[in-house]
C-alpha positions, -999 to +999 in steps of 0.1 A: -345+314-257-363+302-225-326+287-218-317+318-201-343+323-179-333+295-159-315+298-127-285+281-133-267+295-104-286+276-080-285+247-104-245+247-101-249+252-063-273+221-066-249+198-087-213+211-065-226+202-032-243+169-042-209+160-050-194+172-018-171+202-035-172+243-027-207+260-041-189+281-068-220+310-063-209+311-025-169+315-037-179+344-065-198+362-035-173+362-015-151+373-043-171+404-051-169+414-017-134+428-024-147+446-053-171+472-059-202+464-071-202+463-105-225+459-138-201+432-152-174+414-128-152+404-158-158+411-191-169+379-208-143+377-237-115+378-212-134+347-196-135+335-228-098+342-234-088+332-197-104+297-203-092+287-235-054+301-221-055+276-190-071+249-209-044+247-232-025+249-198-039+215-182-030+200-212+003+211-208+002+201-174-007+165-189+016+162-218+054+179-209+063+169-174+058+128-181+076+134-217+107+159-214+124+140-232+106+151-257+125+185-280+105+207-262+106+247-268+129+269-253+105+280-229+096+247-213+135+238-216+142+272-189+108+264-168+109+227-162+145+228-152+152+225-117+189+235-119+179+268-135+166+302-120+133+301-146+122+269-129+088+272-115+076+240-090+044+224-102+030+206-069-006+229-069-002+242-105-032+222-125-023+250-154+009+248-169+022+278-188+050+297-204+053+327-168+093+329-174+095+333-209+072+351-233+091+363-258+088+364-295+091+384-327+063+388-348+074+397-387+048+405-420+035+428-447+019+460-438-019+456-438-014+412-441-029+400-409-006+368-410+019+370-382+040+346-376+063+346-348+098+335-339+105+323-306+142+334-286+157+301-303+145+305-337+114+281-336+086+294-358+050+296-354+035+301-388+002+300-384-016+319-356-020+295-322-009+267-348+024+243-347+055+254-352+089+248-374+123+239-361+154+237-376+183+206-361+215+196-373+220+161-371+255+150-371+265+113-387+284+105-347+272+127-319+249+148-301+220+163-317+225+201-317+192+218-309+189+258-308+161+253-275+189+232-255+210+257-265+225+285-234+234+311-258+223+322-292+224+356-314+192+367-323+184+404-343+154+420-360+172+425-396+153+460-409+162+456-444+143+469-472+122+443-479+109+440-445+117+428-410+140+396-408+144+375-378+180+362-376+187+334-351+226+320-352+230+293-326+264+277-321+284+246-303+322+245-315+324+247-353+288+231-355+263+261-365+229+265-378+218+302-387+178+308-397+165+338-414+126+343-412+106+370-431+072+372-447+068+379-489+043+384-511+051+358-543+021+360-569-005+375-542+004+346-514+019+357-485+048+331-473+065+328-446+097+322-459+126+303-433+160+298-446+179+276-434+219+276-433+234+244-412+275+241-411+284+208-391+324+192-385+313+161-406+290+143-421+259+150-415+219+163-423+198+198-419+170+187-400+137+205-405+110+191-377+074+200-378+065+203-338+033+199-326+037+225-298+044+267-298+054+295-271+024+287-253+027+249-255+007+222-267-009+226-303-023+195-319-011+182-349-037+152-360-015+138-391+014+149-410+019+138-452+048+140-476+040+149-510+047+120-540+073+149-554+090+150-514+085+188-519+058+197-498+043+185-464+008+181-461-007+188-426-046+177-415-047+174-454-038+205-467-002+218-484+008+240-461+048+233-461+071+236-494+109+228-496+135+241-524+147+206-528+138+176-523+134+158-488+165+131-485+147+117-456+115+117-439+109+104-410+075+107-389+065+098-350+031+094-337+026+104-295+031+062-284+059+062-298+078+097-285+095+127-300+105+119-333+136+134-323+146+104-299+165+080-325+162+107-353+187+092-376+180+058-365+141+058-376+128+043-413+122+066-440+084+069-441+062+092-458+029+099-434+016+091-399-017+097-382-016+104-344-047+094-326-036+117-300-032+148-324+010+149-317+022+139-350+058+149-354+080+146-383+113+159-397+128+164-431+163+160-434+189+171-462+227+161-463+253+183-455+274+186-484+311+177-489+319+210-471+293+195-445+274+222-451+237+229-463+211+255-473+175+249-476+145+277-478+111+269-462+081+284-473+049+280-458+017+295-472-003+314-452-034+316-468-034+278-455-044+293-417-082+286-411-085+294-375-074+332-383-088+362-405-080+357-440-039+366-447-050+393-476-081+416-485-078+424-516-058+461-520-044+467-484-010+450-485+014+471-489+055+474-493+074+480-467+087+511-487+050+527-495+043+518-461+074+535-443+071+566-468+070+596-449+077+584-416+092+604-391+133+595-388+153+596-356+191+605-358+210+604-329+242+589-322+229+560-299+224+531-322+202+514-294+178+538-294+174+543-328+171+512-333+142+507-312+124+528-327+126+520-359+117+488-348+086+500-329+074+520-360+077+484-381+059+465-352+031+488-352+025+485-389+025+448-390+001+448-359-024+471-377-040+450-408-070+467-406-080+462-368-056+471-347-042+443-324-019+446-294+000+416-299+005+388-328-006+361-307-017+360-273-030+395-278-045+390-316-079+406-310-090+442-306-093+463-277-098+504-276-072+512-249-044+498-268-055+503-300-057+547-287-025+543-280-012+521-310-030+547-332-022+577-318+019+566-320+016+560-361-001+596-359+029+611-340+056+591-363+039+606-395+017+580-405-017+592-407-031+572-437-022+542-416-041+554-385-069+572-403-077+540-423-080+517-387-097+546-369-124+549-394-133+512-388-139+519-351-174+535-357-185+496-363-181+490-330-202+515-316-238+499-299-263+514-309-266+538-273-235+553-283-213+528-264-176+524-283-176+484-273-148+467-272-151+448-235-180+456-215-170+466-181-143+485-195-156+522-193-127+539-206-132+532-243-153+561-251-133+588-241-104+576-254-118+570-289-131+609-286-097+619-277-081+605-305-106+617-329-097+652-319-059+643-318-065+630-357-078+661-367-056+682-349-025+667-365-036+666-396-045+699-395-078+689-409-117+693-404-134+665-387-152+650-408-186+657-412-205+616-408-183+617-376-211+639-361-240+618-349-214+591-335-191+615-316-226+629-301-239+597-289-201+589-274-208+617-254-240+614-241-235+580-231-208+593-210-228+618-195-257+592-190-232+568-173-223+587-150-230+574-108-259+597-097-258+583-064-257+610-034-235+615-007-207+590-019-175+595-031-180+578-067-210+605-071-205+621-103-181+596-116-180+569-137-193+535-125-176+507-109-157+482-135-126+458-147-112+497-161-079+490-180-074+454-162-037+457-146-054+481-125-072+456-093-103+442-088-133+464-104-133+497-086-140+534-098-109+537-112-095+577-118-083+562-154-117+558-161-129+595-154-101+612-170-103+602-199-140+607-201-135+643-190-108+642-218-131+631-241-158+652-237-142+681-241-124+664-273-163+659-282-166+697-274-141+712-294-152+689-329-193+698-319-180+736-322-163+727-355-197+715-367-212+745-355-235+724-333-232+745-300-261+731-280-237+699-278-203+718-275-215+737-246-233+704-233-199+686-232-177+713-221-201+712-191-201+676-184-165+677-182-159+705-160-185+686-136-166+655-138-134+670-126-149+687-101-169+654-091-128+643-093-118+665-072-143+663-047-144+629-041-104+629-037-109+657-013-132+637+008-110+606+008-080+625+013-080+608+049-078+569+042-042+577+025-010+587+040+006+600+008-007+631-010-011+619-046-040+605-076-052+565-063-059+543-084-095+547-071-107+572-043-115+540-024-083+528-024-048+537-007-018+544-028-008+514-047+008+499-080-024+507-095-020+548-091+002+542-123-033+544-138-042+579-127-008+594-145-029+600-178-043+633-162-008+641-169+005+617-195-009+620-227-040+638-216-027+671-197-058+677-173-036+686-147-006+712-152+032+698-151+041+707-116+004+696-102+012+686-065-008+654-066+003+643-102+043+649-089+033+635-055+016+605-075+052+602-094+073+604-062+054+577-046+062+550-076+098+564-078+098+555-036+079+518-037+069+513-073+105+499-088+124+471-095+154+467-105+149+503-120+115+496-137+077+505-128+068+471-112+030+468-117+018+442-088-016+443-099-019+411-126+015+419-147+036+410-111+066+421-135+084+448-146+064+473-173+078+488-199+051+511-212+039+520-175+079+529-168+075+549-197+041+568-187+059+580-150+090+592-175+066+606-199+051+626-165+091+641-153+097+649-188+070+675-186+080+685-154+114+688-166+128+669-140+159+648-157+148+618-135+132+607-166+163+595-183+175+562-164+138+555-164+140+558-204+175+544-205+159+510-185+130+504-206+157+503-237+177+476-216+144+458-208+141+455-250+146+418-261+178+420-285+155+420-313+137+454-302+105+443-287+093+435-253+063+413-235+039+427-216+057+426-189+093+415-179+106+389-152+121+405-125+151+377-124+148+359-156+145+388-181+120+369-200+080+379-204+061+366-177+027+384-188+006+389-222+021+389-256+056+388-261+058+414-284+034+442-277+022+468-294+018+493-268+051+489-258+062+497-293+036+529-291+054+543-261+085+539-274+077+561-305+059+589-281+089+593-258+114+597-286+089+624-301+084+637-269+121+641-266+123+666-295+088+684-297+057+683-278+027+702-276+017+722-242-014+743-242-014+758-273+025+759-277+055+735-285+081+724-262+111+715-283+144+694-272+131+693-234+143+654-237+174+655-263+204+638-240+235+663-237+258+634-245+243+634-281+259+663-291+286+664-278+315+667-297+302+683-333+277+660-323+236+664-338+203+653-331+172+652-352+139+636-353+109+642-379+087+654-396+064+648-367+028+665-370+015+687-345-012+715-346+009+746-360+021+721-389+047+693-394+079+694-375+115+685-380+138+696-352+175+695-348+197+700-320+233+706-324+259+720-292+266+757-296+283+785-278+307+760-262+275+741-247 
């Protein structure tokens, strides 16, 4: 333990300038100079994150750009070429990673917390941050044809009964290779199942190649085995890879020796190689038959994963049809949209197991803000087993001083797990539960204990300096922050009543009426350092991309009234320098278009009924990859993800609100129904419905249909 009490900061100043390089405590003081102080500077698990991201980066940065001729993803095909508008230069860049395109589809079982992912050309990632799976046809005389090399291919998000499919068809001339990709359940096992259709014009073979890479680049494979029975591959050891039939050939490569793609058809038969290097590659190939064509299903166990959370616990898997049962429907006569959000409801039941995660892969671990969101979407789509079951697992994150941890530095966790307590109850129509008591208590008195006390400042009353919901800026006292705190406590208010507990109730009803007024005041006395009357991200800061941030007064927590000047003013000032290309740009980390931030300002006109919320709506469906999901945030030129996962779950939340917001939403204690519903939807005999959706007076369906002659 004595470890820590060492100074290693002047130790590392010690050991930098011995060797003649920058003191790294003199570069992080000069860094929190344009910051406000701050308990925690940056959380440590995004350090944690951050590091092992741009590690695997440097190895990408030592690996791809002396081997491209290497079959490299689809990704690295777009960013390394210098003929194409992806194409990113390299000179300074000691990390390289996929900023052009992070795309994906996740598919899986409700309540499995396998996810494996399919990439724009089909290549699958089974495992989580594991190799991937390819699929080549090799003709007899000719070019390899590759689906990553490939400029166009038709990809869709299949929503058949049995559970999202990923379809990729990729085609050159009368050469094609089609890939389906779901996840089953077969005795208890979840597989991920790939099958695999390849038509050539002659002679030929299916080619499946095991790639030691994925959407984020680099991921070792040490050795590679083919079963005695040339039915299974055996990776680091362990059967992880099962074929229908049996392999015609094998062929294996080890890093020395390159790609086992370079000579594919030219390279011995061979059943095993071991790569000192960890880039064992190998393919399996199968004949086209007389038709020169071929059919082969893949199946790769995921139990076999043992970097990740186990696939199954026992009695939470569910079918897709027990899962959907119940779920709110959307009719309307655009297929796009309704499409979407089905496909948002599906991606936020594979993304909540158990935990709640806001992305299959880059994203795979748990944070409060998005999981709020996440949760509160299932609610509003009429899924409240699935939310109740994940929010009840949130009390074993709570420190024992009341704090609802998920990040520290992150100060908006607990009023947003308050609020959605209160929201749970309130749509269900039922009474909080009783062992929520003691918890939601201490959530609100660390609140009011965190607080700033300081006097004669502008943060006084508010909450303290920190990383707040990261697109945001550098740590500042961030309006997100003190909103939903002040949402929060009165949520906390209103369940203490319930419990007939009014000592608390009127406690927290207090301590939120102070902290808007601290809100208030401390925007009145900064009024003066900003030319444009709306909410800042922080009352130390101008207006800029990160006033998106203080848009939850409005949007989803109505603090402040629909036509509230600042909240409008807030609105007009994105509208004016926020967009691109139609979009909410968020400059602040993302540096690309957002489509859950575009839908917050359209979320925020809605209610104002101001109909400038449609193209905002009508863009973020655009921005949807073509199998219904989007990154983090999109490329302004490329249309690919160029931040966080590529398919993300608040994305999918925000989809689901704004369609439910379309047809019925609460304000104050009434409903506002078919605010949103677009005219062109009925015309013509045309109709619109959408439900059951809960909400406080009971479960809604509504439907709209033209009348009177309009």
């Amino acid at each position: 333990m004595f470890l820590k009490w060492l100074p290693w900061r002047m130790i590392a100043s010690w050991v930098a300038r011995s060797h003649g390089m920058l003191d790294p405590a003199r570069v992080l003081a000069r860094l929190e100079r344009f910051a406000q102080p701050s308990e925690v500077y940056t959380p440590l698990e995004l350090l944690r994150a951050g590091v092992a991201f741009h590690a695997r980066g440097v190895l990408n940065m030592k690996i791809i750009q002396q081997n491209l001729d290497w079959a490299w993803p689809y990704w690295v095909r777009r960013q390394f070429d210098p003929g194409d508008e992806a194409f990113l230069p390299r000179g300074f860049a000691i990390s390289h990673v996929n900023l052009t395109h992070r795309n994906w589809t996740a598919v899986g079982l409700p309540g499995c917390h396998a996810m494996p992912i399919v990439d724009p050309r089909g290549l699958v990632t089974a495992f989580y941050d594991g190799w991937s799976l390819d699929v080549w046809l090799a003709p007899d005389e000719g070019d390899l044809l590759l689906p990553a090399e490939a400029v166009a291919a038709t990809q869709e998000w299949l929503l058949e009964e049995t559970g999202p499919c990923v379809r990729t068809v990729v085609v050159r001339g009368a050469q094609r290779i089609e890939t389906r990709v779901h996840v089953l359940l077969a005795h208890g096992i979840p597989l991920c199942r790939i099958e695999a259709h390849a038509t050539g014009e002659g002679p030929g073979w299916l080619a499946v190649a095991l790639r030691p890479f994925n959407p984020e680049g680099v991921s070792f494979v040490p050795s590679i085995a083919l079963s005695q029975d040339r039915r299974h591959w055996l990776v680091e050891g362990k059967r992880c890879v099962t074929f229908d039939a049996a392999v015609g050939r094998h062929v294996v490569s080890i890093y020395r020796h390159g790609d086992v793609y370079r000579g594919l058809l030219q390279r011995e038969d061979y059943p095993r190689c071991q790569c000192p290097a960890g880039l064992a590659s190998a393919a399996a190939l199968f004949a086209l038959d007389g038709s020169h064509t071929r059919r082969v299903t893949v199946d790769v166990d995921l139990t076999a994963d043992r970097r990740s959370a186990p696939a199954i616990e026992h009695g939470h898997v569910q079918s897709w049809g027990d899962a959907l049962r119940g779920a709110g429907r959307l009719d309307i006569p655009d297929a796009q949209f309704r499409f979407l959000y089905d496909a948002a409801v599906r991606s936020l039941l594979v993304l909540s197991p158990h935990d709640v995660y806001p992305g299959p892969y880059t994203y795979k671990r748990f944070w409060f803000r998005d999981a709020v969101f996440m949760l509160h979407a299932l609610l509003c789509a009429n899924l409240p087993d699935r939310a109740r079951g994940c929010i009840d697992r949130f009390f074993d994150r709570q420190q024992v001083g009341g704090f609802f941890h998920s990040q520290e530095g992150e100060w908006d966790s607990n009023g947003q797990v308050l609020w959605l307590l209160r929201r749970m109850c309130l749509l269900t129509r039922n009474h909080c539960p009783r062992d929520w008591h003691k918890p939601v208590v201490k959530a609100g008195l660390w609140i009011r204990r965190k607080r700033c006390t300081d006097t004669d400042a502008l943060h006084t009353g508010l909450l303290p300096a920190g990383f707040s919901a990261e697109h945001l800026g550098n740590n500042d006292f961030y309006l997100w922050d003190d909103y939903w705190a002040a949402a929060g406590l009165r949520a906390a208010a209103h369940m203490c009543a319930e419990w007939n507990d009014p000592h608390n109730a009127d406690l927290f009803l207090r301590e939120s009426d102070s902290l808007l007024a601290a809100i208030t005041r401390s925007l009145a006395q900064s009024r003066g350092i900003r030319d444009w009357e709306g909410l800042p991200a922080s009352p130390y800061r101008r207006m800029d991309a990160g006033c998106v941030g203080s848009l939850a007064a409005g949007y989803p927590l109505q603090i402040l009234p629909p036509d509230d000047p600042e909240l409008l003013g807030t609105v007009e000032w994105i509208l004016a320098h926020g967009l691109v290309r139609g979009a909410f740009f968020q400059q602040m980390i993302h540096s690309g278009m957002n489509a859950y931030l575009t839908l917050h300002v359209a979320q925020v006109l809605l209610r104002a009924g101001d109909w400038r919320f449609r193209p905002l709506v009508r863009r973020v469906a655009e921005m949807a990859s073509p199998t219904g999901q989007w990154p983090e945030a999109v490329h302004p030129r490329t249309d690919g993800g160029c931040m966080g996962d590529g398919h993300h779950g608040w994305a999918a939340a925000e989809w689901v609100m704004m369609i439910r917001n379309l047809f019925v939403r609460e304000e104050g204690e009434g409903l506002v129904l078919c605010a949103g519903v677009w005219p062109q939807w009925l015309r013509g005999g045309g109709e619109a419905s959408f439900g059951p959706t809960p909400t406080p007076h009971g479960p809604v369906t509504v439907r709209a249909q033209e009348a009177g002659g309009g």
